[in-house]
LODREN-48532 format. One line per 10 residues: number of its first residue (from 1); their letters; for each residue z, y, x of C-alpha. Coordinates in Angstrom, 1 decimal, always signed. Example, Ala and Ser with C-alpha at 12.3 -4.5 7.8 and 13.67 -1.06 7.14 Angstrom:
2
1> AS> +7.8 -4.5 +12.3  +7.1 -1.1 +13.7
//
This chain:
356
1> XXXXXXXXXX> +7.3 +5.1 -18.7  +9.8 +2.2 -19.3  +12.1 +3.0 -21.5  +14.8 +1.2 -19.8  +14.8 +0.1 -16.3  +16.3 -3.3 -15.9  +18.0 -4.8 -13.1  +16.1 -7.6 -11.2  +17.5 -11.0 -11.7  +17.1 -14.1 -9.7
11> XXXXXXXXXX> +15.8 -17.1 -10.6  +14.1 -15.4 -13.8  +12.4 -12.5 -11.8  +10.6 -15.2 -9.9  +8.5 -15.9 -12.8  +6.0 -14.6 -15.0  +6.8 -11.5 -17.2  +5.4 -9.6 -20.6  +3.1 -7.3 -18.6  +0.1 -5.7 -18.3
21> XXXXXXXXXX> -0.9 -6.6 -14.8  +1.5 -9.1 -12.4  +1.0 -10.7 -8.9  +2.2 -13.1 -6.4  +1.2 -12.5 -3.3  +2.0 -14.2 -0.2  +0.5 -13.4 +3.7  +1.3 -14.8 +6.9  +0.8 -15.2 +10.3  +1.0 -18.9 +12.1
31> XXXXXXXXXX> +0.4 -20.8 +15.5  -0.9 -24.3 +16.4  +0.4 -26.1 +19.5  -2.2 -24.7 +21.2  -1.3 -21.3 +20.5  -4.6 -20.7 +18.8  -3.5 -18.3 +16.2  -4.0 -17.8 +12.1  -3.5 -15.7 +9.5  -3.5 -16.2 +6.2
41> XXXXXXXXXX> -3.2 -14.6 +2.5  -2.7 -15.9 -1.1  -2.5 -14.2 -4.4  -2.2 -15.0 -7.8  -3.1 -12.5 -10.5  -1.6 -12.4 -13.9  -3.4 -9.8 -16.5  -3.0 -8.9 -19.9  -6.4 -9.7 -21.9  -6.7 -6.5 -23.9
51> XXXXXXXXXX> -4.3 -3.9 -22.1  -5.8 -4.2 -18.6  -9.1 -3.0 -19.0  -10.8 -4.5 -16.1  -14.3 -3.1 -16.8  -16.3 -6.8 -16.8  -13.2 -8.7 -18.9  -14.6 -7.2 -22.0  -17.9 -9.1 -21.6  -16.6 -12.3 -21.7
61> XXXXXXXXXX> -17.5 -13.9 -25.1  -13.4 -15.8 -25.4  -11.9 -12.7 -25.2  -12.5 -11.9 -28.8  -12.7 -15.2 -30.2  -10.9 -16.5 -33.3  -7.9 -17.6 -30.6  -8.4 -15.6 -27.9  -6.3 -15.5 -24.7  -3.1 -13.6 -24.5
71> XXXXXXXXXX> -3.7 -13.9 -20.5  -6.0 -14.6 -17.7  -5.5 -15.4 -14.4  -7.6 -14.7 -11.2  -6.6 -15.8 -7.3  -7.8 -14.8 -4.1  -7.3 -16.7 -1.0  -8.0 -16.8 +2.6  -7.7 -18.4 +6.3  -8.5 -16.4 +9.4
81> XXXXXXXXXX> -8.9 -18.4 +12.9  -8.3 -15.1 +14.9  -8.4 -17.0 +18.0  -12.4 -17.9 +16.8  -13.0 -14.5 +14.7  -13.7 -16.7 +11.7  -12.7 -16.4 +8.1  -12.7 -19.3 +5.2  -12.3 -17.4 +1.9  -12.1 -18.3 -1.7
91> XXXXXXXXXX> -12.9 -16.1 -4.4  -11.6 -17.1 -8.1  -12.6 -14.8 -10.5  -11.0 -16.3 -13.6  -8.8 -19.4 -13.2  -7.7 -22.3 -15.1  -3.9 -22.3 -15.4  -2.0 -25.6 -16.5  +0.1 -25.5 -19.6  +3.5 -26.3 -17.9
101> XXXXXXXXXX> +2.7 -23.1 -15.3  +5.4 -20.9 -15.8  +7.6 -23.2 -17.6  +9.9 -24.5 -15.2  +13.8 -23.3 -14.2  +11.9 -22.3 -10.8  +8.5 -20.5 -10.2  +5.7 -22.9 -11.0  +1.8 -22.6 -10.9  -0.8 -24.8 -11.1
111> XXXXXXXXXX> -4.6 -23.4 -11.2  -7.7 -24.4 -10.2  -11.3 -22.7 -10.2  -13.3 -23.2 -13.2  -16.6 -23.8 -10.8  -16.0 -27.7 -10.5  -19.5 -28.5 -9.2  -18.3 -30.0 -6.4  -14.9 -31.2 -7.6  -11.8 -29.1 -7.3
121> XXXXXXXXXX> -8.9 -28.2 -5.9  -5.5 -27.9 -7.2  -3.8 -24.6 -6.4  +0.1 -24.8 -6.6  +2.6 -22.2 -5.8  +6.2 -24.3 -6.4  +9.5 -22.4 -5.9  +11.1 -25.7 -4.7  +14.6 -24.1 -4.7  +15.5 -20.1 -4.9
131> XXXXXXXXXX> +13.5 -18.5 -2.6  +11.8 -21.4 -0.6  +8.2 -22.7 -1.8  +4.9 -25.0 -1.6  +1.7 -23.3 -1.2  -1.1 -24.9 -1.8  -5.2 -24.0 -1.8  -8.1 -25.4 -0.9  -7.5 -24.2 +2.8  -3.5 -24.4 +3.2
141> XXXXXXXXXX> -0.6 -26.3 +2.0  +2.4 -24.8 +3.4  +6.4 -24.6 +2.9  +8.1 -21.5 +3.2  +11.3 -21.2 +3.3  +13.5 -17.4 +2.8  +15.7 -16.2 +6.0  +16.6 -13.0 +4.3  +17.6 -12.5 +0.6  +14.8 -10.3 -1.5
151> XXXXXXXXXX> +14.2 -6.1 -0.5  +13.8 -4.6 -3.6  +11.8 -1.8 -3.0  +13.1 +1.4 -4.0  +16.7 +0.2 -4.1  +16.4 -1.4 -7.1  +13.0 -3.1 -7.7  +11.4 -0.2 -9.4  +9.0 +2.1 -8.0  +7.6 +5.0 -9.5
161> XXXXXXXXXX> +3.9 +6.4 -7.3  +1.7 +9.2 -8.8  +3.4 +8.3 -12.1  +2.3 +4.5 -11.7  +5.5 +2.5 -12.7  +6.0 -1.1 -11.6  +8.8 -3.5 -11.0  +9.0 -4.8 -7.2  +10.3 -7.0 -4.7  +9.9 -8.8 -1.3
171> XXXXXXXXXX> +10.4 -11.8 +0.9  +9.4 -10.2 +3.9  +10.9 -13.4 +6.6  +9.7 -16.9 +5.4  +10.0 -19.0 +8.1  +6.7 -21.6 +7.7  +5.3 -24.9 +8.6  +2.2 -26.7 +7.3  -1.4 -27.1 +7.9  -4.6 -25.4 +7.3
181> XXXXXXXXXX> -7.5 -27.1 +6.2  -10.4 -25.3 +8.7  -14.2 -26.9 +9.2  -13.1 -30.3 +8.3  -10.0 -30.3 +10.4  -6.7 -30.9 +9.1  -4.3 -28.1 +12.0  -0.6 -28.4 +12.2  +0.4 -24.8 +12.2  +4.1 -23.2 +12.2
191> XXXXXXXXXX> +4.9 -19.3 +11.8  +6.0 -16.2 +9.2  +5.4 -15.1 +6.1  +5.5 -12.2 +3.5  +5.9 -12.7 -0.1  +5.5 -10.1 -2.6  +6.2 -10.2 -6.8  +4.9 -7.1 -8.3  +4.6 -6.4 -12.1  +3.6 -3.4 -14.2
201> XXXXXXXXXX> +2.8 -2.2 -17.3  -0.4 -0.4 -16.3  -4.1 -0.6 -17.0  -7.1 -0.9 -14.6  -6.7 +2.2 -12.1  -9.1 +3.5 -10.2  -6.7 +4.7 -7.8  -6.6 +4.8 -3.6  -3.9 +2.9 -1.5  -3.5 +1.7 +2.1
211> XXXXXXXXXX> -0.7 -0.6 +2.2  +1.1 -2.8 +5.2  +4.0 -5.0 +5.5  +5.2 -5.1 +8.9  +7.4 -7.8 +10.4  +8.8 -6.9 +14.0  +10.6 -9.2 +16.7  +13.8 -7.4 +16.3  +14.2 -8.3 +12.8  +12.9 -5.3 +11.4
221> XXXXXXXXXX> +10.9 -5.6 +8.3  +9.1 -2.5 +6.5  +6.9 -2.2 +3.9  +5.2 +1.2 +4.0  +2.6 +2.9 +1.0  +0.2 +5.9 +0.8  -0.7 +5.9 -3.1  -3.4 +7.7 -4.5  -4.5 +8.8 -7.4  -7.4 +11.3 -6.7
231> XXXXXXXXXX> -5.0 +14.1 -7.8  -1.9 +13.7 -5.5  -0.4 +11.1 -3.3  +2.8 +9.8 -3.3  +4.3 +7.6 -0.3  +7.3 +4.6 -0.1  +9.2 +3.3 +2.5  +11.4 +0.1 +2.1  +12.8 -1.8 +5.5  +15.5 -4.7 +6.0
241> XXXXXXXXXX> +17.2 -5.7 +9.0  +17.9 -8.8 +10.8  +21.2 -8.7 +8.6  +20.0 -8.1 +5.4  +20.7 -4.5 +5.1  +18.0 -2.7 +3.2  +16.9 +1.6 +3.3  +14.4 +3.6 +1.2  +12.8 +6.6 +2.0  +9.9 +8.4 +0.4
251> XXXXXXXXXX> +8.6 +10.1 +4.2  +6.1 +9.1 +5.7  +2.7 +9.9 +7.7  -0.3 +8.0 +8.2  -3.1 +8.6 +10.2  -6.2 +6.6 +10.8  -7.7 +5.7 +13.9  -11.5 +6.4 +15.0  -12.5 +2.4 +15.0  -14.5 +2.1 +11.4
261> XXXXXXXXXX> -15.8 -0.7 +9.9  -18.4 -0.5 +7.2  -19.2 -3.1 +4.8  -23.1 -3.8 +4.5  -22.9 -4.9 +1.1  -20.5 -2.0 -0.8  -21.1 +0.3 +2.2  -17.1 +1.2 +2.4  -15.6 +2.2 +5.3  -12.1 +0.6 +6.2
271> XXXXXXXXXX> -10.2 +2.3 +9.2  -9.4 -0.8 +11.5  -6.4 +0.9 +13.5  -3.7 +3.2 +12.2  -0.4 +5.5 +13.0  +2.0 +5.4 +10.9  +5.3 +7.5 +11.1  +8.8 +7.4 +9.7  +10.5 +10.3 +10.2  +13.5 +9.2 +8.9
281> XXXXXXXXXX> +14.4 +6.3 +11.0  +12.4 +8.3 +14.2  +10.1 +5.4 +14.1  +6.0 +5.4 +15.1  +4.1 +2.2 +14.5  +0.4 +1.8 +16.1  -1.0 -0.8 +13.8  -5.0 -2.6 +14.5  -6.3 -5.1 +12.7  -7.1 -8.3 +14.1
291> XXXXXXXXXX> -10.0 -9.3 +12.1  -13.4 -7.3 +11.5  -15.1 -8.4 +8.5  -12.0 -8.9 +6.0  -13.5 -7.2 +2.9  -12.7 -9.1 -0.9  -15.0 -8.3 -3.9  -13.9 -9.4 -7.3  -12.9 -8.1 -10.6  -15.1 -4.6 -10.5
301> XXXXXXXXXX> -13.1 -4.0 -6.7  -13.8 -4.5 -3.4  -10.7 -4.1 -0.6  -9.9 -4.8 +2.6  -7.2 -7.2 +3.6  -6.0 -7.8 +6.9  -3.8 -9.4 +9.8  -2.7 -6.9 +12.3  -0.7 -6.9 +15.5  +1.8 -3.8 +15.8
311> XXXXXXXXXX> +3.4 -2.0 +18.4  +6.6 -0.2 +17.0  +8.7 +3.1 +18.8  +11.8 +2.6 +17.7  +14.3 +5.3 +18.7  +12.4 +5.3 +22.1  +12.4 +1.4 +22.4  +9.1 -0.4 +22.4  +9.0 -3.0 +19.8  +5.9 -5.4 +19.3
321> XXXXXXXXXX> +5.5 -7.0 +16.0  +2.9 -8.5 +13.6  +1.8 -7.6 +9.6  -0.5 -7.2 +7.2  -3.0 -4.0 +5.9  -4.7 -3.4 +2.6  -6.8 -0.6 +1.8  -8.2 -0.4 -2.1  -10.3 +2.2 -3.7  -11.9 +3.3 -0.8
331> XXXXXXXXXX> -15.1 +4.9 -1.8  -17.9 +2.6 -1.8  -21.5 +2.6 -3.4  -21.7 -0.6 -4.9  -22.6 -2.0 -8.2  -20.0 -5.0 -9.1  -21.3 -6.1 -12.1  -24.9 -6.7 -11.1  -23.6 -8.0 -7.9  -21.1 -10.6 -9.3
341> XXXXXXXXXX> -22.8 -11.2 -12.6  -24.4 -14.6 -12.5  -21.2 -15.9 -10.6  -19.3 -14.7 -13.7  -21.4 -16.2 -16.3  -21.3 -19.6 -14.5  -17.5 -19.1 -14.5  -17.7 -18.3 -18.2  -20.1 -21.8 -19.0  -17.6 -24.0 -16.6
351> XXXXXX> -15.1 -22.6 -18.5  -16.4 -23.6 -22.0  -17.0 -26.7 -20.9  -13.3 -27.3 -20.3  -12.1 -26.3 -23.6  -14.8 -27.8 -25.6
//
């Protein structure tokens, strides 16, 4: 429990905090002139060396060096062609953050992946003025720029699931232009984005959640939450209008569809389709992904993270709409460690490398 909730503050909140586990995490959905349409997510993790107790961390021989590191950092990153049914992903699980990340009056990153057999890639995530940003990965470089000022979930930016404290906010309309960097082509794309900053003082969980944004053409924007943690499950709702007007509620129903998809390699099974219902505001989504194989596995996890289109009832109006799903802790029977462990060592020696 914190002992005292503070008020979010803007620029500071932007930027990196004393916490246990942090994240920036960004999604979106964009258009060529062709109308071929992509989807996109980026996420930078921010974890607390000896607090967060991912299980492989401890394995890793700088962690408890003579000067060992306060933090690490891990991304995750991806391009889907949904017009093609073809994702581009990239998988870092530690990376190499510059000095002056983090340093700067505005939200600044710079990171790259320690594997630099082939070169790298400078990942940048640049708050260029409050609220409005540069992405940049091996597959994107887009700006983003805020139509709406920040929903802070819960009414404040502090949410409390299944016990499971954390501060919270969202970007939920960037409006975006840029390209993605697809099979050797360089594509023009335009569209919107999602931005989330999330920080908590919590360890490694191995909890259940299926999470969506949802961004709909009347301006509506919800974030919706089932959280659990094998013992009781606790649910959010946070929305904001096309004027900036924000609601909370803790109602809400969920119910998968019938269309399954199971992973070959960690054997989960990920619901592609979904109904979700806000009693409250007498509003019924039908969500469905638009992606099959959209499965991430990295840091002793695997998840599912996915575009979806959305039809919304809202007060007995059809509204269509567009968003992001992700489902964590579903049960799979995988071993991580075995599967991930020679990517991890060669992490570990590229890493050495650097510093020596």
């Amino acid at each position: 429990m914190y002992k005292e909730i503070k008020p979010i503050y803007f620029p500071d909140d932007n930027q990196a905090h004393d916490a246990i586990i942090e994240w920036w995490y960004f999604n979106g959905h964009l258009k060529d002139k062709d109308d071929n349409h992509y989807s996109f997510m980026n996420c930078l993790f921010k974890a607390d060396t000896k607090k967060v107790k991912i299980p492989y961390i401890k394995n890793i021989p700088f962690i408890d060096s003579l000067n060992p590191l306060k933090n690490f950092y891990f991304a995750h990153s991806f391009v889907s062609d949904i017009s093609a049914q073809k994702n581009y992903k990239e998988t870092q699980n530690i990376s190499l953050v510059s000095r002056d990340s983090f340093n700067k009056p505005l939200l600044f990153a710079n990171y790259i992946s320690p594997i630099l057999t082939s070169g790298y890639v400078n990942n940048e995530i640049v708050e260029t003025e409050l609220f409005n940003f540069n992405m940049k990965t091996e597959f994107m470089n887009l700006d983003l720029k805020s139509k709406k000022q920040p929903l802070l979930e819960g009414g404040e930016g502090h949410i409390s699931v299944c016990d499971r404290e954390s501060y919270y906010y969202s970007l939920t309309d960037l409006k975006t232009k840029g390209t993605i960097n697809i099979d050797g082509k360089t594509i023009e794309v335009t569209g919107k984005s999602w931005m989330d900053h999330q920080w908590a003082d919590v360890s490694y969980q191995e909890d259940k959640w299926s999470w969506f944004s949802i961004q709909l053409e009347n301006g509506l924007d919800i974030m919706c939450v089932e959280y659990d943690d094998k013992k009781k499950k606790d649910f959010l709702v946070d929305m904001i209008d096309h004027e900036g007007k924000s609601e909370h509620y803790k109602n809400l129903i969920l119910k998968p569809g019938n269309e399954i998809w199971k992973s070959s390699q960690t054997k989960a099974e990920y619901p592609l389709s979904w109904t979700i219902e806000i009693p409250d505001k007498n509003i019924v989504l039908k969500v469905r992904s638009l992606m099959s194989d959209q499965e991430f596995i990295s840091n002793a996890i695997n998840y599912w993270e996915s575009p979806i289109e959305v039809v919304a009832i809202v007060d007995g109006k059809e509204v269509p709409g567009v968003g992001f799903m992700e489902l964590v802790g579903y049960p799979s029977d995988f071993n991580y460690l075995l599967y991930m462990s020679k990517d991890i060592k060669k992490q570990v020696s590229e890493i050495f490398k650097k510093r020596s």
